[in-house]
PDB file of N, H, CA, C and O in Angstrom:
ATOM      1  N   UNK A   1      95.406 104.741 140.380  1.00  0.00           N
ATOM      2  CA  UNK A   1      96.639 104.442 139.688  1.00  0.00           C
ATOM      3  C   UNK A   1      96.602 105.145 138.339  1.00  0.00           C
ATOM      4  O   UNK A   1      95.610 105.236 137.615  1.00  0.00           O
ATOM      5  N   UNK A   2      98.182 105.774 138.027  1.00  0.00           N
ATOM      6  H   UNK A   2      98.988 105.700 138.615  1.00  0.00           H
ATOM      7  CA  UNK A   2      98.205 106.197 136.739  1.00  0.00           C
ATOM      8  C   UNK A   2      98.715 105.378 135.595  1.00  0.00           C
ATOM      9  O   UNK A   2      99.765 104.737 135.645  1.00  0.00           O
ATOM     10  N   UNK A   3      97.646 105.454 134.215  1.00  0.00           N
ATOM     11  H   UNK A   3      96.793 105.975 134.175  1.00  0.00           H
ATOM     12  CA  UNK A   3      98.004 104.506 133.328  1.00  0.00           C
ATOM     13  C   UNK A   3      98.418 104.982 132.471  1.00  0.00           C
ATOM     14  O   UNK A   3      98.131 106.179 132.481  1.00  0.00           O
ATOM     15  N   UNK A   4      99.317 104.541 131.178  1.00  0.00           N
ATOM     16  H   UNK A   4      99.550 103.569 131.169  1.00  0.00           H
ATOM     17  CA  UNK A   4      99.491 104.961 130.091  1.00  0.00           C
ATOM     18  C   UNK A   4      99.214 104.516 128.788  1.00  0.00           C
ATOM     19  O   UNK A   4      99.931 103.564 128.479  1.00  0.00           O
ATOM     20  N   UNK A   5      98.491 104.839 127.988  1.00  0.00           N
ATOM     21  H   UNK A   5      97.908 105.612 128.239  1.00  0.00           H
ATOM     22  CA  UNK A   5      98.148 103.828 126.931  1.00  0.00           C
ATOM     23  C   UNK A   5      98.898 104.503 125.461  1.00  0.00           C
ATOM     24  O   UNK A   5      98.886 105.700 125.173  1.00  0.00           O
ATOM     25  N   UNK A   6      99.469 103.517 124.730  1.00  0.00           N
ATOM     26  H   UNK A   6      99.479 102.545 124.963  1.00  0.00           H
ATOM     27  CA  UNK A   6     100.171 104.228 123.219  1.00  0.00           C
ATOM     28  C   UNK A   6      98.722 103.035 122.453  1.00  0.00           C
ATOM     29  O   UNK A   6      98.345 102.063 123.107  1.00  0.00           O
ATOM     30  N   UNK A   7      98.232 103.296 121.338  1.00  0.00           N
ATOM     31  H   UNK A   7      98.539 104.086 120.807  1.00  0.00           H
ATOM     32  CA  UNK A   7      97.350 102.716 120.479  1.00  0.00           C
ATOM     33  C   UNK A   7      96.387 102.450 120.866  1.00  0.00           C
ATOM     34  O   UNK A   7      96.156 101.647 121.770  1.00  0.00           O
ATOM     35  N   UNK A   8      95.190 103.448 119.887  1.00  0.00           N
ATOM     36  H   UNK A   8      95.377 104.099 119.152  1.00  0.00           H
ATOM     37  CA  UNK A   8      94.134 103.490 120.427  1.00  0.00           C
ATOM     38  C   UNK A   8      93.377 102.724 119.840  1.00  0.00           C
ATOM     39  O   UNK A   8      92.185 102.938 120.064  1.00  0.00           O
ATOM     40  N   UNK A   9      93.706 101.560 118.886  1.00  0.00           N
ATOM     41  H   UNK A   9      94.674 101.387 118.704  1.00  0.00           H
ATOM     42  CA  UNK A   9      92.576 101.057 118.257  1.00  0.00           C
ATOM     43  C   UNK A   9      91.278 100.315 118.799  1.00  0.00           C
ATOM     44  O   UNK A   9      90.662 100.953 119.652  1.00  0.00           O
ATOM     45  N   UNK A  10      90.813  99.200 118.484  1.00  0.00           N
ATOM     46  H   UNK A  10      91.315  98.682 117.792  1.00  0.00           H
ATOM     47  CA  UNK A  10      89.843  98.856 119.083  1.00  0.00           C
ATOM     48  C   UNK A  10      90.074  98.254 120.615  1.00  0.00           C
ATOM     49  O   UNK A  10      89.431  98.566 121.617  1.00  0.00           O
ATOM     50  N   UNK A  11      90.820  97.607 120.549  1.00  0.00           N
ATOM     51  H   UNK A  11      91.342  97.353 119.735  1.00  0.00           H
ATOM     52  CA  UNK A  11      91.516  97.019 121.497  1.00  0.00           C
ATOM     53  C   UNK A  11      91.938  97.990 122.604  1.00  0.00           C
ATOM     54  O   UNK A  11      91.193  98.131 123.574  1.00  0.00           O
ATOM     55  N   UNK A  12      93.203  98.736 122.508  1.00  0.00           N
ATOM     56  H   UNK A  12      93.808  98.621 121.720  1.00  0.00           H
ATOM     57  CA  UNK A  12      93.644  99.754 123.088  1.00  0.00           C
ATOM     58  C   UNK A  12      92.191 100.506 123.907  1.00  0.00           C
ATOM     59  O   UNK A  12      91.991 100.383 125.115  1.00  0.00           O
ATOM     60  N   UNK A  13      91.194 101.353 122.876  1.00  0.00           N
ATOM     61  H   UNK A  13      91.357 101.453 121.894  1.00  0.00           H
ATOM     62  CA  UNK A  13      90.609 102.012 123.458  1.00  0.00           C
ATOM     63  C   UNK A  13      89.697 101.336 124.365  1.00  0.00           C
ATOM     64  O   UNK A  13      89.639 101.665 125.550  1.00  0.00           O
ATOM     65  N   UNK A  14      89.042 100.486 123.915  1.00  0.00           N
ATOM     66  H   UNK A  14      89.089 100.219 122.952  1.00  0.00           H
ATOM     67  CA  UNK A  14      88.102  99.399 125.048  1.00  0.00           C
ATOM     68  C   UNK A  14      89.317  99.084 126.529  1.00  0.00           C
ATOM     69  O   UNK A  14      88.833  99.390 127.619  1.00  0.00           O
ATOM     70  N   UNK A  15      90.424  98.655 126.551  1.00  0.00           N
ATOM     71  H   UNK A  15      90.817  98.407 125.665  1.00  0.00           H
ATOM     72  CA  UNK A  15      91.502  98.614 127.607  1.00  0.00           C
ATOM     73  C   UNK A  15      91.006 100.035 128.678  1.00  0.00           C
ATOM     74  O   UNK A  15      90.513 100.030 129.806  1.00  0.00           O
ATOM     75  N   UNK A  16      91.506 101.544 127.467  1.00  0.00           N
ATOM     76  H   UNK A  16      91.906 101.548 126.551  1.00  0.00           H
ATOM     77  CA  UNK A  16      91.362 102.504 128.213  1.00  0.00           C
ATOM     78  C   UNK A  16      89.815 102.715 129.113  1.00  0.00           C
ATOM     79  O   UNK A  16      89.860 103.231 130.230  1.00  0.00           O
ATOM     80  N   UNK A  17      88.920 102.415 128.709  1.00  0.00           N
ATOM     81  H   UNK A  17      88.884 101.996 127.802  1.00  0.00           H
ATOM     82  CA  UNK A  17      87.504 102.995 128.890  1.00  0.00           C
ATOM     83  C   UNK A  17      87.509 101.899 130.674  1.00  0.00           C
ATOM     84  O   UNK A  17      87.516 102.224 131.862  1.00  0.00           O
ATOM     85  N   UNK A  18      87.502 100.595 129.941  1.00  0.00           N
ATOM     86  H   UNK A  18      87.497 100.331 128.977  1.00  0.00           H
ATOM     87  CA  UNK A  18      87.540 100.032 131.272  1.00  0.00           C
ATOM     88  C   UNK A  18      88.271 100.288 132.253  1.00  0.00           C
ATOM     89  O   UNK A  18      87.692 100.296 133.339  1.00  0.00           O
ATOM     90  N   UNK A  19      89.493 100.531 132.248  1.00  0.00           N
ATOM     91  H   UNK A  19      89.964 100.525 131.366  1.00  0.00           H
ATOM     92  CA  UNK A  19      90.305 100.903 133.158  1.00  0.00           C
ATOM     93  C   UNK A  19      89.823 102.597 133.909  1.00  0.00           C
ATOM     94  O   UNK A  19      90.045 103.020 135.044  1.00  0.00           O
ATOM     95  N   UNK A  20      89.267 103.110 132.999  1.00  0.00           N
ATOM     96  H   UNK A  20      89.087 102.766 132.077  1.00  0.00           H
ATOM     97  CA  UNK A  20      88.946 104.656 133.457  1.00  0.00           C
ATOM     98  C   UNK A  20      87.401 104.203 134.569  1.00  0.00           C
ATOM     99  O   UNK A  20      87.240 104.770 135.650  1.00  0.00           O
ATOM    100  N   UNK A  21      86.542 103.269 134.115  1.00  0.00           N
ATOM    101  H   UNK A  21      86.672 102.809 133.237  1.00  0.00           H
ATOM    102  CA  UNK A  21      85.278 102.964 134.934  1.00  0.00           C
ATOM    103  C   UNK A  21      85.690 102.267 135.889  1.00  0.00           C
ATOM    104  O   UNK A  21      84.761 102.017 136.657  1.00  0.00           O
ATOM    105  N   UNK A  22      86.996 101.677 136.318  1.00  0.00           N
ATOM    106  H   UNK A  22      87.751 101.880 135.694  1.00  0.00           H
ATOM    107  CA  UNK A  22      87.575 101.217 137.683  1.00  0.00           C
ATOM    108  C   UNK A  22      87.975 102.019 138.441  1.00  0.00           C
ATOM    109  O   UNK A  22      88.167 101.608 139.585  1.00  0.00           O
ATOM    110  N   UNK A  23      88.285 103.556 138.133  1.00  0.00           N
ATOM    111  H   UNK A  23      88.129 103.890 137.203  1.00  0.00           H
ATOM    112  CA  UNK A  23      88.622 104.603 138.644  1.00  0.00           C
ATOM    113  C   UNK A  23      89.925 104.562 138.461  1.00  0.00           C
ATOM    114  O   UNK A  23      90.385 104.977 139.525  1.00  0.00           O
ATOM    115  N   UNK A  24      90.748 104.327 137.794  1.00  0.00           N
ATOM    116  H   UNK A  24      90.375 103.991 136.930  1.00  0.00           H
ATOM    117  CA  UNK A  24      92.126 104.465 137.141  1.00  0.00           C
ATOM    118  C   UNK A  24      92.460 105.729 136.097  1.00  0.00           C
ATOM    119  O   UNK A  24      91.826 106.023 135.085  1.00  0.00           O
ATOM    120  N   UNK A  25      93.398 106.252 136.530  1.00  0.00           N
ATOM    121  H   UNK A  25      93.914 106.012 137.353  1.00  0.00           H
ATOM    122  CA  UNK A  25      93.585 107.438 135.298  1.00  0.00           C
ATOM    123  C   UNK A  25      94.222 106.735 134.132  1.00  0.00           C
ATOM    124  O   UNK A  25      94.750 105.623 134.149  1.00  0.00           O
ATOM    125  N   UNK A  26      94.085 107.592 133.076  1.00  0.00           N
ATOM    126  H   UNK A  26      93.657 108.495 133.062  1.00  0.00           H
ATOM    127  CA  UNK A  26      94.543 107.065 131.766  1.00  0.00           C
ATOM    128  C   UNK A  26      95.008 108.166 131.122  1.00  0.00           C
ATOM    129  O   UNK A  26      94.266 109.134 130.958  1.00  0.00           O
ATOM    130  N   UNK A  27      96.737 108.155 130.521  1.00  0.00           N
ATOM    131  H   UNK A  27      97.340 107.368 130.653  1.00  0.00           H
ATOM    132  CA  UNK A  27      96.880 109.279 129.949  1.00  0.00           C
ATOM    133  C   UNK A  27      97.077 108.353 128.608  1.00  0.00           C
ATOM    134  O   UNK A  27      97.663 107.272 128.657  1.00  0.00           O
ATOM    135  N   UNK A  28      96.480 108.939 127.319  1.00  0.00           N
ATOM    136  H   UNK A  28      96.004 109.817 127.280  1.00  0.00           H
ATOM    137  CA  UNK A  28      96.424 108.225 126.032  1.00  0.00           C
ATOM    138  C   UNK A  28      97.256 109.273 124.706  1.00  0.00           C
ATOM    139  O   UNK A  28      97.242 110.495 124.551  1.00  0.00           O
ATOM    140  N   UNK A  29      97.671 108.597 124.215  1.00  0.00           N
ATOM    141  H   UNK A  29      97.682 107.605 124.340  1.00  0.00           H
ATOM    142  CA  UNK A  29      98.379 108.795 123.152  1.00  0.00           C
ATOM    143  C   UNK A  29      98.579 107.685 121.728  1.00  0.00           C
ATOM    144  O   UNK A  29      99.179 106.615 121.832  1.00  0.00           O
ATOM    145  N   UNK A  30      97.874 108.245 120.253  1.00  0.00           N
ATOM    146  H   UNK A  30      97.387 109.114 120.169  1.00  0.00           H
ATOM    147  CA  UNK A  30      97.572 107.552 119.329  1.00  0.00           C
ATOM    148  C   UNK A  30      98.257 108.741 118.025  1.00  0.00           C
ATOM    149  O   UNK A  30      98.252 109.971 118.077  1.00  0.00           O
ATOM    150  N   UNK A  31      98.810 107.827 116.908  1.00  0.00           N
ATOM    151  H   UNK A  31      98.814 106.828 116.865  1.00  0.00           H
ATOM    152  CA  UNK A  31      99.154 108.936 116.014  1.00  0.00           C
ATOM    153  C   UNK A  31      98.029 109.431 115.450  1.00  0.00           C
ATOM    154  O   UNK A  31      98.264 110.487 114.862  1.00  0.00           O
ATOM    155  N   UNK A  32      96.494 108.962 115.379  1.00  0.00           N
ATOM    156  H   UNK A  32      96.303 108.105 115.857  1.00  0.00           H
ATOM    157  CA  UNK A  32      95.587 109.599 114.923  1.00  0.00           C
ATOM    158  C   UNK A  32      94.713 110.438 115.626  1.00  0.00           C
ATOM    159  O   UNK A  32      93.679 109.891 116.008  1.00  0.00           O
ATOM    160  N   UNK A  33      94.883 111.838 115.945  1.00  0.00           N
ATOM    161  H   UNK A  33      95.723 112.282 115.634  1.00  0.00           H
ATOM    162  CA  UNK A  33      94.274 112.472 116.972  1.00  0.00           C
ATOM    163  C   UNK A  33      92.993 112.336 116.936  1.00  0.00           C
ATOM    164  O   UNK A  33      92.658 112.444 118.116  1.00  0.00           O
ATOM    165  N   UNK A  34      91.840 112.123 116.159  1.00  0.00           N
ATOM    166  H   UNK A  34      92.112 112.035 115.201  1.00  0.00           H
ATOM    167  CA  UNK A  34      90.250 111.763 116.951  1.00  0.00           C
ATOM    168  C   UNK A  34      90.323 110.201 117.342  1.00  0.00           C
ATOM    169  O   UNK A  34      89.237 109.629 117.438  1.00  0.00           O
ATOM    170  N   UNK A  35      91.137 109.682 117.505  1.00  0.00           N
ATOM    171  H   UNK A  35      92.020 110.146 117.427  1.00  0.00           H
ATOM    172  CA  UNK A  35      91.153 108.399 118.779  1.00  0.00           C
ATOM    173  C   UNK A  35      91.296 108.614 119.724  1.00  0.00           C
ATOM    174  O   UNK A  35      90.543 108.178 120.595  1.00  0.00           O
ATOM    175  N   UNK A  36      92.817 109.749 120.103  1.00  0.00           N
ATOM    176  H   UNK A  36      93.429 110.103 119.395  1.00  0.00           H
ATOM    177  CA  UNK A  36      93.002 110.766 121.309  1.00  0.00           C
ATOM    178  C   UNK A  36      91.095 111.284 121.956  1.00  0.00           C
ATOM    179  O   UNK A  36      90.310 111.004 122.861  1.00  0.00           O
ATOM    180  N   UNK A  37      91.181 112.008 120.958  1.00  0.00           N
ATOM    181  H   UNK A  37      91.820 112.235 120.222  1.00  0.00           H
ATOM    182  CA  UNK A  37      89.640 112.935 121.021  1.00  0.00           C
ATOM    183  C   UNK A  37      88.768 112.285 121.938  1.00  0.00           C
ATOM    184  O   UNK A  37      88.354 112.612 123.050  1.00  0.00           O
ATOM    185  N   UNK A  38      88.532 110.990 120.997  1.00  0.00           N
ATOM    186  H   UNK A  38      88.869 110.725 120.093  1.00  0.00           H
ATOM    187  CA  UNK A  38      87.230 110.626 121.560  1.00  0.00           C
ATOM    188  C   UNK A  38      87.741 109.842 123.060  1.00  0.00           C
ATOM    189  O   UNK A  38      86.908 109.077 123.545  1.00  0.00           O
ATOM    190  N   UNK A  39      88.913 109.984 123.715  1.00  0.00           N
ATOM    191  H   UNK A  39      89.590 110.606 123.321  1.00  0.00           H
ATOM    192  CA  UNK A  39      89.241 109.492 124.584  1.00  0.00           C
ATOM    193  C   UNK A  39      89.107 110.347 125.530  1.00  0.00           C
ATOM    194  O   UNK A  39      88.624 109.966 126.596  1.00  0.00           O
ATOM    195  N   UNK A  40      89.471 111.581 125.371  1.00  0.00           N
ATOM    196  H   UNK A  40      89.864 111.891 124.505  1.00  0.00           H
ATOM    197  CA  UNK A  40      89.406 112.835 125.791  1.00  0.00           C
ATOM    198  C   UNK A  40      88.000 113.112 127.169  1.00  0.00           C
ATOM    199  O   UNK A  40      87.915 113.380 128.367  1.00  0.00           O
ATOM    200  N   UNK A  41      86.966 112.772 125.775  1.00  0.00           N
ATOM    201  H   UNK A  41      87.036 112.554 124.802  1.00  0.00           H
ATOM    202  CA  UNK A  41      85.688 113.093 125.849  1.00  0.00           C
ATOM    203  C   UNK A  41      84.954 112.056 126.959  1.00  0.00           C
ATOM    204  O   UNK A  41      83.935 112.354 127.582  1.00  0.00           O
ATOM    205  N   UNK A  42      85.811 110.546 127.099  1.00  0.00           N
ATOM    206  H   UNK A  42      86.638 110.304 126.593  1.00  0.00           H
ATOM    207  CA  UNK A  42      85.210 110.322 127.899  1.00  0.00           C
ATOM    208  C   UNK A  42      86.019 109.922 128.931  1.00  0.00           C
ATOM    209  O   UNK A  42      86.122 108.752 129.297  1.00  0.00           O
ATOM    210  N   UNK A  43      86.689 111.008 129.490  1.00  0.00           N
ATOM    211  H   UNK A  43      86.606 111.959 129.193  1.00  0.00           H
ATOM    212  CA  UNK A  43      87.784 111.915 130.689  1.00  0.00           C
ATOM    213  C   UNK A  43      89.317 110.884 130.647  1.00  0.00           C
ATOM    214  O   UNK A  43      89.840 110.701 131.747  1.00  0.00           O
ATOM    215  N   UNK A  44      89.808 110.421 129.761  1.00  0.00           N
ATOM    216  H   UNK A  44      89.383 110.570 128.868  1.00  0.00           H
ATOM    217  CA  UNK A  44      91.287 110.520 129.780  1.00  0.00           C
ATOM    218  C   UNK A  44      92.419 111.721 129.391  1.00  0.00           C
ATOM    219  O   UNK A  44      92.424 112.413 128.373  1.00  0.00           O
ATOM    220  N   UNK A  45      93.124 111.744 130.223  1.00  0.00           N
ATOM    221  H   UNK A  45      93.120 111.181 131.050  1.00  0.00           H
ATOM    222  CA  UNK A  45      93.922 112.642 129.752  1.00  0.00           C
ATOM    223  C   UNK A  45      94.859 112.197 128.287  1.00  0.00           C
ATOM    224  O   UNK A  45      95.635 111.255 128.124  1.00  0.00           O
ATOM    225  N   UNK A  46      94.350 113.481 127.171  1.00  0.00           N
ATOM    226  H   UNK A  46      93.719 114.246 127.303  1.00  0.00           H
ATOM    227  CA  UNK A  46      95.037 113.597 126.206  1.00  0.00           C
ATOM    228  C   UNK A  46      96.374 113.667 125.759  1.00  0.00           C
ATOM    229  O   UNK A  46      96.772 114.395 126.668  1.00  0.00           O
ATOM    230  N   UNK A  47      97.582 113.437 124.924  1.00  0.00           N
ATOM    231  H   UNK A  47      97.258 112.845 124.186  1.00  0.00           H
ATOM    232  CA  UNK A  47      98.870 113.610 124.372  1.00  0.00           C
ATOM    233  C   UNK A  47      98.894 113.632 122.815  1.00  0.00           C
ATOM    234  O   UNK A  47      98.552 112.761 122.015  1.00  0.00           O
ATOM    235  N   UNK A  48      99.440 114.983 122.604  1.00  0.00           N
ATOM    236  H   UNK A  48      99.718 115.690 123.254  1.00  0.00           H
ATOM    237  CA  UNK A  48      99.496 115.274 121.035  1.00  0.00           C
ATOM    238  C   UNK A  48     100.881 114.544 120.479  1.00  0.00           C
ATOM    239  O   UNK A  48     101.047 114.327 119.278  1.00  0.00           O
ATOM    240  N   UNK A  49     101.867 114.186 121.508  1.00  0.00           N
ATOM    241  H   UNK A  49     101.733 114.362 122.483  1.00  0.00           H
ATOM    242  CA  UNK A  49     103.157 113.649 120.517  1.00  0.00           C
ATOM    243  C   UNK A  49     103.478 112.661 122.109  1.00  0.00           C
ATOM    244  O   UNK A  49     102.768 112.387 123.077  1.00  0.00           O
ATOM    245  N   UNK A  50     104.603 112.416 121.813  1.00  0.00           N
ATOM    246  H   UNK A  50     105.180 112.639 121.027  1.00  0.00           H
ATOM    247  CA  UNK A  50     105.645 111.429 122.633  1.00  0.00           C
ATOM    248  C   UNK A  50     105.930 112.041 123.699  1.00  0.00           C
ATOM    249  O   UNK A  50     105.796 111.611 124.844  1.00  0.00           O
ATOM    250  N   UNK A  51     106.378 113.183 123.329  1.00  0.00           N
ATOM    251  H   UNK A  51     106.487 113.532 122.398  1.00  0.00           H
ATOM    252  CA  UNK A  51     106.747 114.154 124.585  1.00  0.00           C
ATOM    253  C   UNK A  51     105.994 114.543 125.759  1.00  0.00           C
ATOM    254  O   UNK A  51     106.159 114.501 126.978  1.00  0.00           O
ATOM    255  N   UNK A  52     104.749 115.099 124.617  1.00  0.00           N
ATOM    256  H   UNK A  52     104.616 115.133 123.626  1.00  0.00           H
ATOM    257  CA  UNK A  52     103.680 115.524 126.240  1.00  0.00           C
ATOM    258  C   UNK A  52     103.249 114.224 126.802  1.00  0.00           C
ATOM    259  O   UNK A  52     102.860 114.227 127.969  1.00  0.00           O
ATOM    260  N   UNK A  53     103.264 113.074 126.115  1.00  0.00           N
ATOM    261  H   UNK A  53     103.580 113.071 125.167  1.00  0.00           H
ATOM    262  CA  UNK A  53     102.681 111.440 126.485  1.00  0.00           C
ATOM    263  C   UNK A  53     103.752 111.402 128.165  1.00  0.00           C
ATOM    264  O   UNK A  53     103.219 111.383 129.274  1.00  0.00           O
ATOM    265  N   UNK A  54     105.299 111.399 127.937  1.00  0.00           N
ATOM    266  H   UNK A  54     105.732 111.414 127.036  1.00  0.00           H
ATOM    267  CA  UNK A  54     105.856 111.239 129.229  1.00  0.00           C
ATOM    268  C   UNK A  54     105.756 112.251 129.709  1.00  0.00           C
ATOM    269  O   UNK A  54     105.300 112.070 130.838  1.00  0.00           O
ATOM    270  N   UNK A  55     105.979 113.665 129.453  1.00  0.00           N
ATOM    271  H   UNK A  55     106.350 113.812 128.536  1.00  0.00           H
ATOM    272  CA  UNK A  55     105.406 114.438 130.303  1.00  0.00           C
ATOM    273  C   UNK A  55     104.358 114.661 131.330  1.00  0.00           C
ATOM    274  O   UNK A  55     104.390 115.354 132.347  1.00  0.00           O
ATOM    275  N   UNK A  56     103.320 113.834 130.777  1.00  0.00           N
ATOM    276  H   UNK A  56     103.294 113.271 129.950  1.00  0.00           H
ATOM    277  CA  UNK A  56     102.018 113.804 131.692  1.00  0.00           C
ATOM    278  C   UNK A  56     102.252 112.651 132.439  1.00  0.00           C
ATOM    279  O   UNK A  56     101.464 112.792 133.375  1.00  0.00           O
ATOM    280  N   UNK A  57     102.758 111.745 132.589  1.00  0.00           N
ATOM    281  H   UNK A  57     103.397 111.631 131.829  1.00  0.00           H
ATOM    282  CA  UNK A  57     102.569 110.443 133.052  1.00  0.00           C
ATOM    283  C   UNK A  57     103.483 111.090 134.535  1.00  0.00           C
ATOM    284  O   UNK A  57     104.414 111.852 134.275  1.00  0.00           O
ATOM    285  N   UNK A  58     103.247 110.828 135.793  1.00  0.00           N
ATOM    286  H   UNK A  58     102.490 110.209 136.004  1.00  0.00           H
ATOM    287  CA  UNK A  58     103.664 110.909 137.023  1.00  0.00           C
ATOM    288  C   UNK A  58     105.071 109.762 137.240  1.00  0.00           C
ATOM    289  O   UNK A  58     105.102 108.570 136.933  1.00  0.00           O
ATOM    290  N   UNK A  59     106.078 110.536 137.820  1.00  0.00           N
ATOM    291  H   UNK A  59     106.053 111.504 138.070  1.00  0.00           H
ATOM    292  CA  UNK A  59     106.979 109.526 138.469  1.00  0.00           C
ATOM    293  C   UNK A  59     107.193 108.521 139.688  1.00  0.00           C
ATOM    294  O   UNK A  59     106.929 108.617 140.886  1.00  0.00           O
ATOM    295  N   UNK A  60     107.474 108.038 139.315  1.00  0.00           N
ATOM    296  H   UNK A  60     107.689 107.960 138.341  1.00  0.00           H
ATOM    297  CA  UNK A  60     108.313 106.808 138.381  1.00  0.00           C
ATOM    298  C   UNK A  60     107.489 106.578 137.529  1.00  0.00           C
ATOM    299  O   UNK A  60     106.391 106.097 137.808  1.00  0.00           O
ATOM    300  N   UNK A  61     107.842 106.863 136.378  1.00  0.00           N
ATOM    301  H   UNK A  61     108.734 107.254 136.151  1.00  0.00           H
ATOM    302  CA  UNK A  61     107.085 105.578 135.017  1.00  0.00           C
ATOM    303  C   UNK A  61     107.379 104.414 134.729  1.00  0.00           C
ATOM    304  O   UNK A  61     106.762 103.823 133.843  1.00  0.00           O
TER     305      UNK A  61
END
């Protein structure tokens, strides 16, 4: 399943990580790009603005 996450703080990113070790995709998007980053790094797909955020996300959202 594809996920989408907006806010990466502590919360947010712990959400993403687990959901990625269930085998769930995660496309993430944060206004501070090394939250993105370090999300990146451990294999979510990245979004630099709003746009590429729905762009990447598969239809239906």
């Amino acid at each position: 399943m594809q996920i989408g996450m907006m806010g990466l703080g502590r919360m947010g990113a712990n959400m993403v990580r687990r959901l990625m070790r269930d085998g769930h995709e995660c496309v993430v998007y944060d206004i501070n790009p090394a939250s993105v980053a370090a999300l990146v790094t451990d294999g979510a797909s990245g979004a630099a603005s709003m746009e590429e955020f729905v762009g990447k996300l598969a239809k239906p959202r």
